[in-house]
C-alpha distance (Angstrom), angle and dihedral (degrees) to the residues before:
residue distance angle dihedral
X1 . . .
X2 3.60 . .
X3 3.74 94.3 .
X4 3.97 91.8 46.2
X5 3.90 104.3 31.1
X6 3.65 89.8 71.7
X7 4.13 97.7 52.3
X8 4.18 89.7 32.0
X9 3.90 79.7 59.7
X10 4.01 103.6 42.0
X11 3.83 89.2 53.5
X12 3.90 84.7 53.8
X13 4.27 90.6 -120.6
X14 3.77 116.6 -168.3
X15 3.73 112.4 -106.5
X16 4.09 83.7 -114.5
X17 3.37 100.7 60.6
X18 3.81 93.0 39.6
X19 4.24 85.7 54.4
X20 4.16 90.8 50.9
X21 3.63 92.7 46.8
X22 3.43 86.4 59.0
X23 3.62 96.0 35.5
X24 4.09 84.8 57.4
X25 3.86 87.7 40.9
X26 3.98 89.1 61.3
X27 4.06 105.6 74.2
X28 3.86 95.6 51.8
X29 3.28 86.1 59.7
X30 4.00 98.3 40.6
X31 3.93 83.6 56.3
X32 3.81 93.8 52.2
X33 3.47 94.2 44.1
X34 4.12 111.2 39.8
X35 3.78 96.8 73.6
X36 4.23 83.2 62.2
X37 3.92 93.6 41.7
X38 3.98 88.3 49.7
X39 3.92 90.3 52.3
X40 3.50 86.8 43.0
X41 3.68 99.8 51.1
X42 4.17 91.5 42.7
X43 3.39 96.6 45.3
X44 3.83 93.3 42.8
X45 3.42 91.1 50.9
X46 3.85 105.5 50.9
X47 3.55 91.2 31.7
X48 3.84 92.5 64.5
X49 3.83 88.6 37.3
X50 4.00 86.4 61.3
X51 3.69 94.5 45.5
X52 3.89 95.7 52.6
X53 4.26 81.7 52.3
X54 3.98 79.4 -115.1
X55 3.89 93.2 125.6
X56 4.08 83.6 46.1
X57 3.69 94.2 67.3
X58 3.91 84.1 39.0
X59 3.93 82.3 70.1
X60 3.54 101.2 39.5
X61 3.20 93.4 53.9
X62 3.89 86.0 65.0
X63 4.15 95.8 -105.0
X64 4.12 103.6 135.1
X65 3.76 121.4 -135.7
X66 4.01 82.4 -101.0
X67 3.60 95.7 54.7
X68 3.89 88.7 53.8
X69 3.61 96.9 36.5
X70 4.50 89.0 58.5
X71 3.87 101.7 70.5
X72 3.69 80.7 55.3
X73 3.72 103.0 48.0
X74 3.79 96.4 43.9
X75 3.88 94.2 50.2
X76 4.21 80.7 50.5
X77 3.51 85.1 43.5
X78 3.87 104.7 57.7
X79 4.00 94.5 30.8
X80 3.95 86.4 61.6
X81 3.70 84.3 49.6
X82 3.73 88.0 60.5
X83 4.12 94.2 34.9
X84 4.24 82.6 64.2
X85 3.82 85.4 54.8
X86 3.69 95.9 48.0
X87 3.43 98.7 42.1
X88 3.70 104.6 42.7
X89 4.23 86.5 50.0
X90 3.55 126.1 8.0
X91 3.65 88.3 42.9
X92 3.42 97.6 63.1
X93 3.61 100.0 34.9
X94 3.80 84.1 60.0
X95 3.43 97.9 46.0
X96 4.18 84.7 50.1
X97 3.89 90.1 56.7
X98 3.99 87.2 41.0
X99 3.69 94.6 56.4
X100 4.02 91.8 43.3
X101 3.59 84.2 65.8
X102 3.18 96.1 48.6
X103 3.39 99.3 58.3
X104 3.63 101.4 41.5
X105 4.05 94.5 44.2
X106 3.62 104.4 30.4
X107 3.67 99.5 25.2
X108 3.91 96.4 -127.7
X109 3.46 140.0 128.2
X110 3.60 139.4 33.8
X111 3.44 119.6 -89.1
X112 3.93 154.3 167.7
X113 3.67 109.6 -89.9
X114 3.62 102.0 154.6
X115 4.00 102.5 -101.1
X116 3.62 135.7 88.1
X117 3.85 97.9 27.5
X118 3.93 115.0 172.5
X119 4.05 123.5 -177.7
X120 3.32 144.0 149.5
X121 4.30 107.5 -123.1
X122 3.96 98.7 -178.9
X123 3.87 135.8 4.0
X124 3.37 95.3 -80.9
X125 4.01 103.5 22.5
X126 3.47 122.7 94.1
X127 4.09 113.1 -173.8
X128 4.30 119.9 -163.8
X129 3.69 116.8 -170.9
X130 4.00 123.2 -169.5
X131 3.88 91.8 -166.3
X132 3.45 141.5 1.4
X133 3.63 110.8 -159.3
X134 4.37 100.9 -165.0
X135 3.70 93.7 -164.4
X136 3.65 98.6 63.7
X137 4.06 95.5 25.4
X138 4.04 78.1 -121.7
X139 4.13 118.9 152.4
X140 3.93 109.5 -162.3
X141 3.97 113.8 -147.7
X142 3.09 107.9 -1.0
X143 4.14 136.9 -177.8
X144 3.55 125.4 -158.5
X145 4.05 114.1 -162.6
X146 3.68 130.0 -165.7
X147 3.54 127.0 -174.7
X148 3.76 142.2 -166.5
X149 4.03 109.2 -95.8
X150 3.28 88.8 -145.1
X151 3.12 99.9 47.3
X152 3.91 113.8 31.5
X153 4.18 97.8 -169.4
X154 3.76 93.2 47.7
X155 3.81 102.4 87.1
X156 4.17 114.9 -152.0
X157 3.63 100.7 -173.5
X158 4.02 154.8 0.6
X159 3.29 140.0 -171.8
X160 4.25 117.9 -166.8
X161 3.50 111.1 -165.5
X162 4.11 130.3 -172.6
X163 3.96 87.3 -140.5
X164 4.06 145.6 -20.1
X165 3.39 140.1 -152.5
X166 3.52 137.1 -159.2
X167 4.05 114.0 -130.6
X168 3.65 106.1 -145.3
X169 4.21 95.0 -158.4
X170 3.66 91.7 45.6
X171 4.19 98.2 42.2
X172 3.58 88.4 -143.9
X173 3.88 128.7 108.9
X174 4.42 112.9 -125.8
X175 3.60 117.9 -155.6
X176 3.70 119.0 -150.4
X177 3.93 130.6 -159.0
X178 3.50 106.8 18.1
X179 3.61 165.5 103.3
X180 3.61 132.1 -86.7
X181 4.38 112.9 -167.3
X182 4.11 124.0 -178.3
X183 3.53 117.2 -158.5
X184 3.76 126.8 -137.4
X185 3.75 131.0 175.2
X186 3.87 93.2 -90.8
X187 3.60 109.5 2.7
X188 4.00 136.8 34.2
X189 3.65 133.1 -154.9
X190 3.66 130.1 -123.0
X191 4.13 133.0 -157.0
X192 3.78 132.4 151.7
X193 3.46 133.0 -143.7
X194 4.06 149.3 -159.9
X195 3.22 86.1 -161.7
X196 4.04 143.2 13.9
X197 3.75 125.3 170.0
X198 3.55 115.2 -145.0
X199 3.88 114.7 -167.0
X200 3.93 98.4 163.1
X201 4.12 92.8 80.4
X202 3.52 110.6 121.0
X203 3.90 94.0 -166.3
X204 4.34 124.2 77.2
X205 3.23 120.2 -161.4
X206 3.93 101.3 -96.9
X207 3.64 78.1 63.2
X208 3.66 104.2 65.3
X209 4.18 95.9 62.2
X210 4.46 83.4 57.6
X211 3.90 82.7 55.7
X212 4.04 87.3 73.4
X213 3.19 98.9 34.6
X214 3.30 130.8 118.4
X215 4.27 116.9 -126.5
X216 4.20 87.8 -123.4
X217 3.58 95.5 52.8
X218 3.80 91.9 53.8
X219 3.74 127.4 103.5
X220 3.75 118.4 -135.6
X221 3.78 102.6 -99.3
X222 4.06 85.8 41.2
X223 3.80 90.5 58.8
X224 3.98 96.4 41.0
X225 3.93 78.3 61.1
X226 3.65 99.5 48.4
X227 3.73 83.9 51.7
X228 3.70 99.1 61.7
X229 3.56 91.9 38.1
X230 3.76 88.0 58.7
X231 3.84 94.8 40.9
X232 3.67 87.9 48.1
X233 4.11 92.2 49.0
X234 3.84 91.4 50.2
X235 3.64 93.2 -106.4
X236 3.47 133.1 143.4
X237 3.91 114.9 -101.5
X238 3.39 97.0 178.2
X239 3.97 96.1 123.0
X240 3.25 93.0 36.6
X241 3.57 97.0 65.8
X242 3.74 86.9 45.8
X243 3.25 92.7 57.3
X244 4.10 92.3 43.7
X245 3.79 91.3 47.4
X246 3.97 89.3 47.1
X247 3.68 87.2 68.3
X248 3.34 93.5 71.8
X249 3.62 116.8 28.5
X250 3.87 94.9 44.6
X251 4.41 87.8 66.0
X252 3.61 85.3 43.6
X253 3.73 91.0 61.2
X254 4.44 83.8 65.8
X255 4.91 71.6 69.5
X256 3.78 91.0 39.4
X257 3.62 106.0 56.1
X258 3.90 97.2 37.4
X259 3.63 86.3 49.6
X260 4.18 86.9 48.7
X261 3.73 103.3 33.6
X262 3.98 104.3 37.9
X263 3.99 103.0 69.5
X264 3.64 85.8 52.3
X265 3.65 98.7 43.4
X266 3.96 88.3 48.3
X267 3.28 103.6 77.4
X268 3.90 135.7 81.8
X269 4.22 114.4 -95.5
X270 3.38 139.6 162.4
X271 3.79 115.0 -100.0
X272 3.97 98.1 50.9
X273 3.75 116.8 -161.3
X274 4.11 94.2 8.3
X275 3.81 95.5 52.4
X276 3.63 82.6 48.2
X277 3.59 95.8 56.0
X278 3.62 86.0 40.4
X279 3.67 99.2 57.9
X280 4.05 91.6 49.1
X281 3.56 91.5 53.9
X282 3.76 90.4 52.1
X283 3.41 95.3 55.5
X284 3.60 102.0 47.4
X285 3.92 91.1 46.9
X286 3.67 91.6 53.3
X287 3.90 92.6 39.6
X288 3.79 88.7 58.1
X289 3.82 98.2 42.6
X290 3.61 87.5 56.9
X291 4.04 92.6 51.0
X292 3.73 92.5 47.0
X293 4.11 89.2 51.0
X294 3.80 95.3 50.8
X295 3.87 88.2 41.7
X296 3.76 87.8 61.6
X297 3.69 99.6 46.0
X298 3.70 91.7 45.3
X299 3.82 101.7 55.9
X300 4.04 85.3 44.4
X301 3.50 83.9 59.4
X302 3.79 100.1 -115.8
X303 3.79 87.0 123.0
X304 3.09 143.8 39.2
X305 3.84 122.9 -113.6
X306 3.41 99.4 -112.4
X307 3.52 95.3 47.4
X308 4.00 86.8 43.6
X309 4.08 90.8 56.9
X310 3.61 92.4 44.6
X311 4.16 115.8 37.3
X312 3.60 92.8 91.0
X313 3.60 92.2 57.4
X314 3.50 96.0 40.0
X315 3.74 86.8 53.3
X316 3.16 101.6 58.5
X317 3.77 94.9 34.3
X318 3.84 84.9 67.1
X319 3.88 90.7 43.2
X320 3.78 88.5 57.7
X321 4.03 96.9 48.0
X322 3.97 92.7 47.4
X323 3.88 85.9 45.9
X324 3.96 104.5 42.0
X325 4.18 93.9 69.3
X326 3.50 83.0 45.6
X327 4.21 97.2 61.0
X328 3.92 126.4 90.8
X329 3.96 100.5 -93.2
């Protein structure tokens, strides 16, 4: 708010819009935040339970640490279930709606708008759009490159059209008003057209709007796409399988850390509420130094993404096993 409120207010913003941006604003920050508020609430909770002696006649009663420790990791359990749902699409269809009104109120950002779209759709093809008109499934200007696979700045063919269009019942895109030119060593070849059907496109037109996107504002299926489209273009997909991977372990950590922090947390200390407070701070630093380390040495390539998305957890996964034998049952 403070770094928006200002700007929201210069551009003279009605109070609506300024309550849905931060309406939209909310989940990203819900995601980031419920793995701490679960520690928080576990730890809080049998912390103070073991400080009133309550967890002592939990024991004596003949209930194991386990037993007490289950209501606790189920209820982790199934709202990580959820967090995977939340943050792999209402997240970034928030943060999609967010960004919109960024750019149109605050003039920021930089964002899909249909025009100007440059990829790389095979090995050796390089596709540039001028406008992509969604309605109609209608590209304006268009180029179509192919190179030489062997060798990548020797180009073999182009084809400049004034428009294409993708036929649904065919599943093929069909340029119109253009040129088609082949390349040889010395020479090149030239024909027009009215019409050319091209059916060796990898890309459909719900494709092109992922091109500009930004990994974050992705949903799940939309970044298992961009994925393949980058394997598939000889690109490097490295962060995107980060990113894809992130989507999952991150709401696991809400299991992790309750699994970590609770044996520790349930039993009797000096310092009550503070060392309480203490302890979940602790854990959360650590937790996120930990994902902020593997993050680095995954997108330099010294692991893989998987293993990028997942050491933290695995971490403290293993911290938790050694440590669990170790508690006061």
């Amino acid at each position: 708010m403070v770094d928006n409120i200002g700007s929201f207010l210069d551009q003279n913003v009605p109070i609506n819009i300024i309550l849905h941006y931060y309406i939209v604003f909310s989940p990203d920050i819900i995601k980031l935040m419920t793995p701490v508020a679960v520690l928080f609430a576990a730890l809080f909770t049998a912390g103070k339970a073991a400080n009133l002696s309550e967890l002592t006649a939990i024991k004596a009663s003949g209930v194991s640490l386990y037993r007490f420790m289950a209501p606790f990791l189920i209820t982790a359990f199934f709202i990580s279930l959820f967090s995977i749902y939340f943050a792999g699409y209402v997240v970034p269809l928030a943060n999609q709606t967010k960004e919109k009104i960024e750019m149109k109120y605050l003039n920021s950002g930089n964002y899909f708008m249909g025009s100007n779209i440059f990829f790389q759709d095979s090995k050796t093809r390089i596709v540039s759009i001028s406008f992509f008109d969604n309605s109609r499934n209608q590209a304006v200007r268009i180029s179509i490159e192919e190179f030489d696979k062997n060798d990548p700045t020797k180009m073999v063919s182009r084809i400049d059209a004034a428009s294409m269009v993708y036929d649904t019942s065919a599943n093929i895109w069909v340029a119109h008003n253009g040129i088609q030119r082949t390349f040889f060593n010395n020479s090149q070849t030239a024909s027009y057209f009215n019409s050319l059907k091209i059916n060796y496109l990898n890309f459909k037109p719900e494709d092109l709007s992922s091109k500009q996107q930004k990994p974050e504002d992705m949903n799940l299926s939309e970044l298992k796409k961009l994925e393949e489209s980058q394997k598939r273009a000889g690109n490097d997909p490295t962060s995107t399988m980060i990113e894809y991977y992130s989507r999952f372990s991150f709401p696991m950590a809400s299991l992790i850390v309750v699994f970590f922090g609770l044996p520790i947390s349930a039993n009797k200390r000096r310092g009550g509420l503070a060392v309480q407070v203490g302890v979940n701070i602790l854990v959360t630093f650590i937790y996120l130094v930990f994902m902020q380390i593997s993050l680095a040495f995954g997108k330099n390539g010294a692991l893989s993404p998987l293993l990028t998305a997942w050491t933290a957890n695995l971490v403290f996964l293993a911290a938790a096993i050694i440590n669990l034998p170790r508690v006061q049952q």
